[in-house]
TIRO-236755 format. One line per field, with one value per residue (C-alpha): y, z, x. Coordinates in Angstrom, 2 decimals. Example, Ala and Ser with C-alpha at 12.3 -4.5 7.8 and 13.67 -1.06 7.14 Angstrom:
y = c(-4.50  -1.06)
z = c(7.80  7.14)
x = c(12.30  13.67)
END
This chain:
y = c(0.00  2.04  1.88  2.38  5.52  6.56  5.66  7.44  10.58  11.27  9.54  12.64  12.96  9.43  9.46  13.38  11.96  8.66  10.86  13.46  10.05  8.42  11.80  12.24  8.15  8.76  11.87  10.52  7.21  8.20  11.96  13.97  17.22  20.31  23.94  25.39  27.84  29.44  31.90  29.61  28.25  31.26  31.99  28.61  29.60  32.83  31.29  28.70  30.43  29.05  32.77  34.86  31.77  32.37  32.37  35.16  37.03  39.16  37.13  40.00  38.06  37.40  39.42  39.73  37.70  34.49  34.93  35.42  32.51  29.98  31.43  31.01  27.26  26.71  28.57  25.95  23.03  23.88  20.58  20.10  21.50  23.85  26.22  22.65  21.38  24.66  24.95  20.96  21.63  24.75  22.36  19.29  21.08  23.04  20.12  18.48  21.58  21.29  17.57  17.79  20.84  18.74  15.49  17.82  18.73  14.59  12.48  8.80  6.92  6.56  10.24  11.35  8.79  9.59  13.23  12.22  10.60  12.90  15.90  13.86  13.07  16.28  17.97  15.67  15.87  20.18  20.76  18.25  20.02  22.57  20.05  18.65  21.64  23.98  28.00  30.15  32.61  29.24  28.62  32.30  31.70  28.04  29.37  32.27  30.16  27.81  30.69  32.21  27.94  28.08  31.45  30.64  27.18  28.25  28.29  31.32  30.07  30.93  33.09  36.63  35.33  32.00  32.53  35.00  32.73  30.24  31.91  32.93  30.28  31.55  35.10  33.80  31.98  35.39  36.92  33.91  34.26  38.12  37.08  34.45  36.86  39.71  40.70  37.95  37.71  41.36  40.46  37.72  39.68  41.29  37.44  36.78  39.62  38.35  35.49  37.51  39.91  36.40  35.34  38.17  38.79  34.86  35.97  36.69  40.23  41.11  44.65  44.38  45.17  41.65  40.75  43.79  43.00  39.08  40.14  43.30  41.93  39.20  41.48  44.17  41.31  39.93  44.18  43.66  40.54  42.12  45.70  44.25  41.52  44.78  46.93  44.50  43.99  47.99  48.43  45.19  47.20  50.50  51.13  53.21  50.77  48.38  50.87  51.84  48.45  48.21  51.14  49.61  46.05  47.72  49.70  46.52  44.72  46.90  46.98  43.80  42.00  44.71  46.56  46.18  48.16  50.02  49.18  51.76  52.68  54.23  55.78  56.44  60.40  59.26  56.66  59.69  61.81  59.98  58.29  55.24  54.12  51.20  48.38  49.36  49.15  45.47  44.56  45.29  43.17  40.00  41.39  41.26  44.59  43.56  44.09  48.41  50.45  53.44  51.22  52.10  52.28  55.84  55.35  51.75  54.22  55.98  53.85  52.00  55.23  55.74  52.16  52.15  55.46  54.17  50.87  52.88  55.50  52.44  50.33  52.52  50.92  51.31  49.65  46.61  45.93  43.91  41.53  40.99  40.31  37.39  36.25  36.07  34.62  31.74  30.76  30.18  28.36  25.99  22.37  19.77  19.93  23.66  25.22  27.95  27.09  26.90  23.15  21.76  24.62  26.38  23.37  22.33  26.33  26.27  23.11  24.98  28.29  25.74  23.55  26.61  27.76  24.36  24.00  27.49  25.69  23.01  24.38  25.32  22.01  19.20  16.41  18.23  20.67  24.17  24.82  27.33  30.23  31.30  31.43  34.54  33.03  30.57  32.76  34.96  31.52  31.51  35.21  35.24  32.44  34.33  38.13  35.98  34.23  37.37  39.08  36.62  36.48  39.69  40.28  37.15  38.99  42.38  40.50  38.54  41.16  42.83  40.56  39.78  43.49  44.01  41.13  38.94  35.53  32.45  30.12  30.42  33.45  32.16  28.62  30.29  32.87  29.81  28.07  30.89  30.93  27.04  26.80  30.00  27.92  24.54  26.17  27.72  23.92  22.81  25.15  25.66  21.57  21.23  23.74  21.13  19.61  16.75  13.76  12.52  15.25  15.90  12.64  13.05  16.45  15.07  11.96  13.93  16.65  13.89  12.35  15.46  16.46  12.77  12.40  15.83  14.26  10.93  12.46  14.91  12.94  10.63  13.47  15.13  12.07  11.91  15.25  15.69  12.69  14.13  17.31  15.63  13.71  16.96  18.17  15.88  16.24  19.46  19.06  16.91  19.29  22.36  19.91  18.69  22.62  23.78  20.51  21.64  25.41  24.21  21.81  21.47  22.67  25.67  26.40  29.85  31.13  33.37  32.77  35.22  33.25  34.94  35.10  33.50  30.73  29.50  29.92  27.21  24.13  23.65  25.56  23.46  25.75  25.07  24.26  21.91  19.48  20.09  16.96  15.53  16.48  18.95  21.15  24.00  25.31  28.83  29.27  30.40  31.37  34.22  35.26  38.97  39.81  38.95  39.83  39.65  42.15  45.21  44.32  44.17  40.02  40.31  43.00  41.10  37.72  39.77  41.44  37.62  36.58  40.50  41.78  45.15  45.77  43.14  44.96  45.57  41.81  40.24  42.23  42.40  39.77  36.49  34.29  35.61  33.97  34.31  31.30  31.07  27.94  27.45  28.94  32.48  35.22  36.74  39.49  41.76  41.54  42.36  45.54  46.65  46.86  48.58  50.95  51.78  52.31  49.55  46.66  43.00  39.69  36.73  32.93  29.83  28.31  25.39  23.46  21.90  18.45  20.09  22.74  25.57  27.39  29.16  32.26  34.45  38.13  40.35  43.86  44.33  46.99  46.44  45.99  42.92  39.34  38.34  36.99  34.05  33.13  32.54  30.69  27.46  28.97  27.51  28.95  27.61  28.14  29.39  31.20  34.08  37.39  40.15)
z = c(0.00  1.18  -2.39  -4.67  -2.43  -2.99  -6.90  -7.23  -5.82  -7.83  -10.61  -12.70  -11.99  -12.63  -16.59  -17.24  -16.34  -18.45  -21.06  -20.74  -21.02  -23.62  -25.77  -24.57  -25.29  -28.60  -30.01  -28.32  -30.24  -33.24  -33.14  -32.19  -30.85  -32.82  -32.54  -35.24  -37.05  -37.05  -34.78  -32.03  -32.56  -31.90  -28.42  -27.51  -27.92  -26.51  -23.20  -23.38  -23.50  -27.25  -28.58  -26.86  -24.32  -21.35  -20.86  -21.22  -20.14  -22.61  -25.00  -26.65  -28.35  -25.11  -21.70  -19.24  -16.35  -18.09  -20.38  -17.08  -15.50  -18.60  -18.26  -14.97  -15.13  -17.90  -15.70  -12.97  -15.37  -18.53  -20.34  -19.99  -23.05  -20.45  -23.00  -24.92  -21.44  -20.90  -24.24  -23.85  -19.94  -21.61  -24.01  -22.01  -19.33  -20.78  -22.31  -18.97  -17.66  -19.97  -20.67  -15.87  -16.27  -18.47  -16.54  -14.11  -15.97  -17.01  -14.07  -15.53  -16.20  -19.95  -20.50  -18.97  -21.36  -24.52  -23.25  -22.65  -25.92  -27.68  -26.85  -27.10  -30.44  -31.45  -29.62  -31.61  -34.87  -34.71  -32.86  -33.55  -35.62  -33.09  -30.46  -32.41  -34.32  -31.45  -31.59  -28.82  -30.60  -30.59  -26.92  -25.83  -27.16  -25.87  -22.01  -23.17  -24.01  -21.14  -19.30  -21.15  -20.89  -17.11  -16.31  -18.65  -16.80  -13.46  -11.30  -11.43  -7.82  -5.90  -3.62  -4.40  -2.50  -3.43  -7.46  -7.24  -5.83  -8.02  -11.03  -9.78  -12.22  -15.01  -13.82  -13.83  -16.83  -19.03  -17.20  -18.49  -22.00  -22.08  -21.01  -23.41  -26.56  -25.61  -29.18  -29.61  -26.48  -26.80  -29.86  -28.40  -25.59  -27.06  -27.61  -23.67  -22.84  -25.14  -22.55  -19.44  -20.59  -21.80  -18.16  -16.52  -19.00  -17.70  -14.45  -13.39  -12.36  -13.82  -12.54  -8.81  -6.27  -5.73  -9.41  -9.77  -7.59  -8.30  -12.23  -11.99  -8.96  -11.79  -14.69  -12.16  -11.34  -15.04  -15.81  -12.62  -13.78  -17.04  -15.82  -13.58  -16.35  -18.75  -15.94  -14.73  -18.11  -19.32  -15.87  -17.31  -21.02  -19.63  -20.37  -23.57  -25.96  -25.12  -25.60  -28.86  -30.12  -28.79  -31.38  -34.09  -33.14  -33.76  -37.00  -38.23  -37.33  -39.28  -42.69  -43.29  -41.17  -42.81  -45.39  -47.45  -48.24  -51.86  -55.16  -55.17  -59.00  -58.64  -54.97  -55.25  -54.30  -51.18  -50.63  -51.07  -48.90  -45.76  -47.30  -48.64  -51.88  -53.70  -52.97  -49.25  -50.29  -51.49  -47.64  -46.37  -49.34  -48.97  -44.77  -44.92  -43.23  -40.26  -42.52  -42.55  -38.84  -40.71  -41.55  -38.07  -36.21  -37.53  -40.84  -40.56  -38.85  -41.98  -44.60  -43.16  -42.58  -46.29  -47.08  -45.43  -47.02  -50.52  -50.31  -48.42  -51.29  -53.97  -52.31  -50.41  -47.36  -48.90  -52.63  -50.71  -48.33  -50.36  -51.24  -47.88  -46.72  -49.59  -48.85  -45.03  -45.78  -48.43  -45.68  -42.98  -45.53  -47.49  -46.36  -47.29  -50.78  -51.12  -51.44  -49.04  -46.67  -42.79  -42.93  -40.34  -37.76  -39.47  -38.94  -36.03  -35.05  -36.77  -34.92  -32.12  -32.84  -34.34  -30.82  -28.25  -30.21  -30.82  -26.67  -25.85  -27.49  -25.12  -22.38  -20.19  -21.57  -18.89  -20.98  -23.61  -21.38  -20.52  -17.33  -14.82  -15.82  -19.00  -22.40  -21.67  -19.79  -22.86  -25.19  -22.91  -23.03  -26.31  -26.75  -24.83  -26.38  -29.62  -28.60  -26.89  -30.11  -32.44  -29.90  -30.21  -34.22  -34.68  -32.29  -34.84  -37.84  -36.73  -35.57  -38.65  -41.06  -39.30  -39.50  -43.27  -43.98  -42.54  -44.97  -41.81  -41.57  -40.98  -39.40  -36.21  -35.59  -37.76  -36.10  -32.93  -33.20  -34.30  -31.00  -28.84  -30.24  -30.21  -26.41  -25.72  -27.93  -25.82  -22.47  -23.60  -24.72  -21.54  -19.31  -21.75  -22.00  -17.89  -18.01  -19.34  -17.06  -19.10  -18.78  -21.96  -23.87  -22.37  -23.24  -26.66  -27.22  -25.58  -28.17  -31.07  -29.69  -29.22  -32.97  -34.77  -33.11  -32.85  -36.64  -37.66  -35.51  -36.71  -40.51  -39.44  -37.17  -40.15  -42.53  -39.52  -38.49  -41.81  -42.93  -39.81  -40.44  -43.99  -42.43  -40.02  -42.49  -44.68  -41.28  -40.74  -44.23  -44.11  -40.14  -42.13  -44.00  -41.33  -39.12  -41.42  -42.23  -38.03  -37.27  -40.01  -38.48  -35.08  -35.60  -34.09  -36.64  -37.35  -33.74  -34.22  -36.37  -37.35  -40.02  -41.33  -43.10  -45.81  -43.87  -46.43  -46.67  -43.12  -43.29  -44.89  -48.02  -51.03  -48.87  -45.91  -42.74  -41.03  -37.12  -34.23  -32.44  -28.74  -27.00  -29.36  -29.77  -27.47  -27.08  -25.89  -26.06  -27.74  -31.12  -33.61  -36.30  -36.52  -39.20  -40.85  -40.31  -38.34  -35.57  -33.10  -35.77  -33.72  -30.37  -27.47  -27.36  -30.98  -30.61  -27.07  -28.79  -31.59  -29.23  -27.99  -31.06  -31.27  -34.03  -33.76  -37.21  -39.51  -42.84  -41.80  -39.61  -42.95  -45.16  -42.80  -40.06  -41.64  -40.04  -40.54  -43.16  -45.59  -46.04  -48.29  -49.73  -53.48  -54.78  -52.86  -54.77  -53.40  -56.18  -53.49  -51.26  -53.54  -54.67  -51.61  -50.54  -54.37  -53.15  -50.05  -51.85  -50.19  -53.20  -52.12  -53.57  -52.72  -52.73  -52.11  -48.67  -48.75  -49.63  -47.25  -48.34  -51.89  -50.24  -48.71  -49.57  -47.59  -49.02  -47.78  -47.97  -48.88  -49.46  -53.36  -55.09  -58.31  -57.59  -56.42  -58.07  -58.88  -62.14  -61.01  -59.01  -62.20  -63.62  -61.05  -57.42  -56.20  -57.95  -60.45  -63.96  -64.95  -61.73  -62.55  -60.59  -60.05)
x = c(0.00  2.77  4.63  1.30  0.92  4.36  4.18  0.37  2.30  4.76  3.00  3.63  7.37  7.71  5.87  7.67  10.84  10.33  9.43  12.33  14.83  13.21  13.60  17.28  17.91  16.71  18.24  21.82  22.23  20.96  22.66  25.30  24.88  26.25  26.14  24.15  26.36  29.89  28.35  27.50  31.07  32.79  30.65  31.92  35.11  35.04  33.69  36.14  38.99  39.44  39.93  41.65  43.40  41.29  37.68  35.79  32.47  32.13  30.84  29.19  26.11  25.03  23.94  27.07  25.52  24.49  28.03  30.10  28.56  29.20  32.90  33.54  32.73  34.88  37.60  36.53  36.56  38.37  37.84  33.93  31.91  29.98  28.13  26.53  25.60  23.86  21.73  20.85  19.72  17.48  16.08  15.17  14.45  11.73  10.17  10.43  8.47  5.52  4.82  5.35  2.71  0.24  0.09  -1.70  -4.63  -5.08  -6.98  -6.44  -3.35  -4.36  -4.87  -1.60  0.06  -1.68  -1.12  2.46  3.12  1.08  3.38  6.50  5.93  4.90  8.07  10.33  8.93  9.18  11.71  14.57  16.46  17.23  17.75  20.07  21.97  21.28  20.99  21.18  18.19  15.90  17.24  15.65  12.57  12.13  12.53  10.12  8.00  8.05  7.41  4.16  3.16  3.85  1.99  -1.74  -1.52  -1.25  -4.85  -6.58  -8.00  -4.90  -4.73  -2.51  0.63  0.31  -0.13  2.81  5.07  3.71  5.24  8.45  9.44  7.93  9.83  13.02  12.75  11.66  14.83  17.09  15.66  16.35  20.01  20.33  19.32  17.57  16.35  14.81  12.82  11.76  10.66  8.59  7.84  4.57  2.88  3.82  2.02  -0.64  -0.44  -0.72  -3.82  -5.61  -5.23  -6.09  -9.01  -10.43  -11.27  -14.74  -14.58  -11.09  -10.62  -10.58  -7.31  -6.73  -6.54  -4.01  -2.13  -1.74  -0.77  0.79  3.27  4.16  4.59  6.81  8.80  9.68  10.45  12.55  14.39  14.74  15.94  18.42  19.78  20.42  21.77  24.71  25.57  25.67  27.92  29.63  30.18  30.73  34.76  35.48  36.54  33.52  31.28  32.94  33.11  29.09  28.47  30.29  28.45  24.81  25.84  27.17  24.49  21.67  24.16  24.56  21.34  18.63  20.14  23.19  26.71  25.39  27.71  30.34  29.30  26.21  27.36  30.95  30.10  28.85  31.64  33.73  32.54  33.03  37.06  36.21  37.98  36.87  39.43  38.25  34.36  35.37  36.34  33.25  31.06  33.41  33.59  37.11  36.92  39.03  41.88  40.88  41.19  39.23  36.53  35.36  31.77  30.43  31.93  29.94  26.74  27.02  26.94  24.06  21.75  22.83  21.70  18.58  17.43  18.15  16.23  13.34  13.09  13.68  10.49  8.05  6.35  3.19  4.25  5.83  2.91  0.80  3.51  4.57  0.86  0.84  3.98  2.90  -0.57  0.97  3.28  1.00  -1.55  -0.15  0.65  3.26  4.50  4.07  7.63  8.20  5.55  5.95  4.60  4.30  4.57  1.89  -0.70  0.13  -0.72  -3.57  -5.02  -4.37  -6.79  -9.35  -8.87  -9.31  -12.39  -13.96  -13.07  -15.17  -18.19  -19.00  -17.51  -20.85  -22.65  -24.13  -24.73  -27.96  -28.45  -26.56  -26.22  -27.94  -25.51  -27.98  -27.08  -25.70  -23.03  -22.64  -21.95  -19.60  -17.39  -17.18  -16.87  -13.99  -12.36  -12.78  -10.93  -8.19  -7.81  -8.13  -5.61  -2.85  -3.56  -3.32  0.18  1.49  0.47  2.40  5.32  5.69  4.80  7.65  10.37  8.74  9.00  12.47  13.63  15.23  13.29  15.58  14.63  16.07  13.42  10.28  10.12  11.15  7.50  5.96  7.08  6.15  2.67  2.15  2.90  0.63  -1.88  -1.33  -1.62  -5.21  -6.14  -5.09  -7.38  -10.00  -10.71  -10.53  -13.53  -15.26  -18.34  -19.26  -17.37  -18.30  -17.84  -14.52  -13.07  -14.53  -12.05  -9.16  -9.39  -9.89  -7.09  -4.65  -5.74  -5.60  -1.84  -0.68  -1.67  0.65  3.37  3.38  3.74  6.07  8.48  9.91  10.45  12.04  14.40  15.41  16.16  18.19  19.87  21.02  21.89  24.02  25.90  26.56  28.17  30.33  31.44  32.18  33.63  36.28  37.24  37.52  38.84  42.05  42.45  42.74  44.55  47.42  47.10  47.61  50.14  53.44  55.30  53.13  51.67  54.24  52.63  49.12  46.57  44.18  41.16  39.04  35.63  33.71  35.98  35.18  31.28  30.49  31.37  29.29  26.45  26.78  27.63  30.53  29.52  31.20  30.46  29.22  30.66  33.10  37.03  36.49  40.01  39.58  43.34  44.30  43.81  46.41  43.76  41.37  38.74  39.31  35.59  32.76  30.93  33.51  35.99  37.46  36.20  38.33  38.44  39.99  42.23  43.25  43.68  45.89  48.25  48.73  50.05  52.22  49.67  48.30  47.09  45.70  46.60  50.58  50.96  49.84  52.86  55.33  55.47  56.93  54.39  51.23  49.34  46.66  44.20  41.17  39.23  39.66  36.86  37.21  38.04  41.13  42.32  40.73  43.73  46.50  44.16  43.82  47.84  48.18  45.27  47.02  50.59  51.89  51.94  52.51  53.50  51.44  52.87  51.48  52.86  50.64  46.95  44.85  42.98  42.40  40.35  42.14  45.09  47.43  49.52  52.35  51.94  55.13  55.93  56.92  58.98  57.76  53.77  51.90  52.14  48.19  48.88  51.04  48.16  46.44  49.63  49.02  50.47  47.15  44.56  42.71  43.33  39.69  39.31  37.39  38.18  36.10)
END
């Protein structure tokens, strides 16, 4: 008796836990683990002491706090992959929270494990592929979203104090998110508060002092966790050159992430005016532009405020609407099949807004009958199932045609508003189908909720497995390849030396991005390699890991010292580079030092009296005989 007791208890631990292993079992044997891009790469190594040789806290995509914490346990622990067992804990753990949050609202054994498997599926099937090749951005918006889930599904019967401390969870996991990425979660932010006002709007008599003060002590305390997250890090950012770099960041950011540099043809007056030639306009299209110190943040302010009025004058807000609305409308629409699509986020959204209405409509029923309340009360159910439903549509359709208008929708961000919605959308199923009073009718929804969910998972989960499969093989691929190039960098017999690689060239292979993965070959020793762009270009961490290696300036390290090194892959232009030293007065000739696994080629850079040598690298010193420059 004792031990049924004991198992009938933590019944719900028991099956969330099961659940949580079965998902971890599966996606370990059949997987490996990988950071999503070359971006996620170089945070990794940041706060592993990878780039500059010990670990850091600024890691400058992220909020100081969570960045400084991640460091400090790789300075505890230097060999553990820290910063992968931190995104993996975000992601399990959140799905632990839900599918523990759900078995709540199920009374029989059979419902919490059709619930169980139901959600399971449906986790695995969407969100694999970021389980798998993980992304900080997707990260954010998974503990948002845990949070908006953990807030609608908390009960409305508590008592002030009680529901408050109830969702101190929910509080700190908004402040992690913001720390994690806060663009994204302020960009999510407005569909949380979606969340909160469709809560507060469920109560009987919402504006009372005791209904303020329950919600508004929970929203003061997410601005709180939020406030004090961006304050430690400003205090964190506040020296000169990290506020100068901070600048430059931002202005970078908006060039290349919303607009783009102009061709130098049609706006060479304006590339003029503020002393940029056109061998230096070339660095920041290929975003070489590490190798210029006058390519600094308000010549980089500049050229985007040019940029941006340009392509506003070129397509008027009011001329690109309509396209935008049809490309936003085809994407949430269309199914399987239809290129460009959002299948199967979209659907499985979409089952969600026709689940929460269908819900309102037999909410108030006893068996035939409605019940004493009054069809008044009836439709007031299903009236307020409908504004909470047009409120969170509409907050969807303004964040999207945002993003859709700015012209910045990978992935990362559209599946991660899609995810943010679809808990929102589960929590309301959740609450609205406990209203129920019929028994019968109640186990009817649940069986059709569970069919119509359980079928989208069951054809989405192959695909899925598959597809990530492929992708994971294309990886490893490319891995090779990277791998045999920083293994030959690194070596022994080079370790004195410095290479500067062509930004493109380390992106990605034949379209597959370069990434790493999280808990294999982990070394996280000092690396004598750095890329002449990127996001991390001119910050303090770069110019820190450059002084390291006795480099203060890219452009004269590359001509003068005898071991610094130029490295591009085979099919990178690089006529760019002996242009620019001719540009600056300062010609070069470039050899061929050596070729990486028929890939990547690595060049010394000299001074020249008599102008640069380009055309012997179109006689066979490593480039190709057809290779076209521009």
């Amino acid at each position: 008796m004792g031990v049924k007791y004991q198992l009938k208890k933590y019944e719900n631990w028991i099956i969330a836990l099961a659940a949580l292993a079965a998902l971890a079992l599966f996606t370990g044997f059949k997987f490996d683990y990988f950071y999503d891009l070359n971006d996620d790469v170089l945070m990794k190594d940041i706060l592993a002491g990878v780039y500059t040789g010990t670990p850091e806290g600024h890691n400058i995509q992220m909020l100081w706090p969570v960045s400084a914490f991640i460091s400090l346990l790789y300075r505890a622990a230097g060999d553990i992959p820290w910063y992968g067992l931190f995104l993996c804990i975000c992601h399990y753990g959140i799905f632990f929270l839900i599918v523990k949050r759900s078995l709540g609202f199920a009374v029989t054994l059979p419902g919490k494990l059709l619930a169980v498997l139901v959600e399971g599926m449906l986790f695995t099937g969407l969100f694999l592929e970021h389980l798998v090749f993980a992304q900080y951005t997707v990260t954010c918006t998974l503990l948002g979203a845990g949070a908006a889930f953990w807030f609608y599904t908390t009960d409305m019967e508590l008592g002030p104090k009680k529901f408050i401390l109830k969702n101190i969870p929910a509080v700190m996991l908004v402040s992690a998110a913001y720390l994690v990425r806060s663009e994204m979660l302020l960009l999510v932010l407005p569909m949380i508060c979606v969340a909160g006002a469709a809560k507060w709007g469920s109560e009987e008599k919402i504006f009372t002092k005791e209904h303020a003060f329950k919600y508004l002590t929970v929203i003061g305390l997410i601005l709180a966790g939020i406030l004090a997250g961006q304050a430690a890090h400003e205090i964190a950012y506040s020296s000169e050159e990290w506020r100068t770099f901070t600048e430059f960041f931002n202005n970078r950011t908006e060039l290349y992430d919303f607009q783009a540099p102009p061709e130098f043809g049609a706006h060479q007056a304006f590339y003029e005016s503020i002393g940029l030639s056109e061998q230096e306009k070339i660095l920041l299209d290929n975003y070489n532009f590490g190798m210029d110190e006058e390519i600094d943040e308000v010549m980089v302010g500049e050229i985007a405020e040019y940029a941006g009025r340009n392509k506003s004058a070129k397509t008027p807000f009011m001329e690109k609407l309509p396209g935008v609305l049809g490309a936003y409308l085809y994407r949430f629409l269309h199914g399987p099949g239809a290129v460009g699509s959002d299948y199967p986020w979209n659907y499985a959204v979409i089952l969600g807004y026709v689940g929460v209405l269908g819900l309102a409509v037999p909410r108030k029923y006893a068996g035939n009958k409605i019940q004493q309340e009054g069809k008044a009360t009836y439709f007031k159910n299903i009236l307020g199932a409908v504004w909470k439903l047009a409120f969170l549509f509409l907050v969807r359709t303004l964040l999207w045609m945002y993003i859709l208008m700015r012209e910045r929708a990978p992935e990362r961000i559209t599946h991660s508003l899609y995810l943010m919605e679809l808990c929102i959308l589960g929590a309301m199923l959740l609450v609205h189908w406990q209203k129920i009073c019929c028994r019968k009718v109640k186990n009817a929804w649940a069986l059709a909720l569970a069919a119509g969910f359980g079928l989208l998972a069951l054809n989405t989960l192959p695909v899925g497995t598959e597809m990530v499969s492929a992708r994971q093989k294309e990886r490893e691929a490319v891995k090779g390849l990277y791998r045999e190039l920083y293994d030959r960098l690194s070596s022994e017999e080079n370790a004195g030396n410095f290479y500067l690689i062509d930004v493109y060239s380390s992106v990605a292979h034949d379209s597959v991005p370069y990434s790493e993965k999280m808990f294999a070959d982990v070394d996280n020793s000092l690396d004598n390699y750095d890329i002449m762009g990127g996001w991390a270009c001119k910050s303090p961490l770069q110019r820190k890991k450059l002084a390291a290696f006795g480099i203060e300036n890219m452009e004269q390290a590359l001509r003068d010292k005898e071991n610094v090194y130029f490295v591009r892959k085979n099919t990178e232009d690089m006529e760019w580079l002996a242009a620019y030293y001719e540009d600056h007065g300062t010609p070069v000739k470039v050899s061929l030092a050596d070729t990486v696994a028929d890939v990547f080629e690595i060049y010394r850079v000299e001074a020249a009296e008599n102008g640069g040598d380009i055309g012997a690298l179109k006689d066979g010193n490593g480039a190709k005989e057809d290779q076209q420059w521009e």
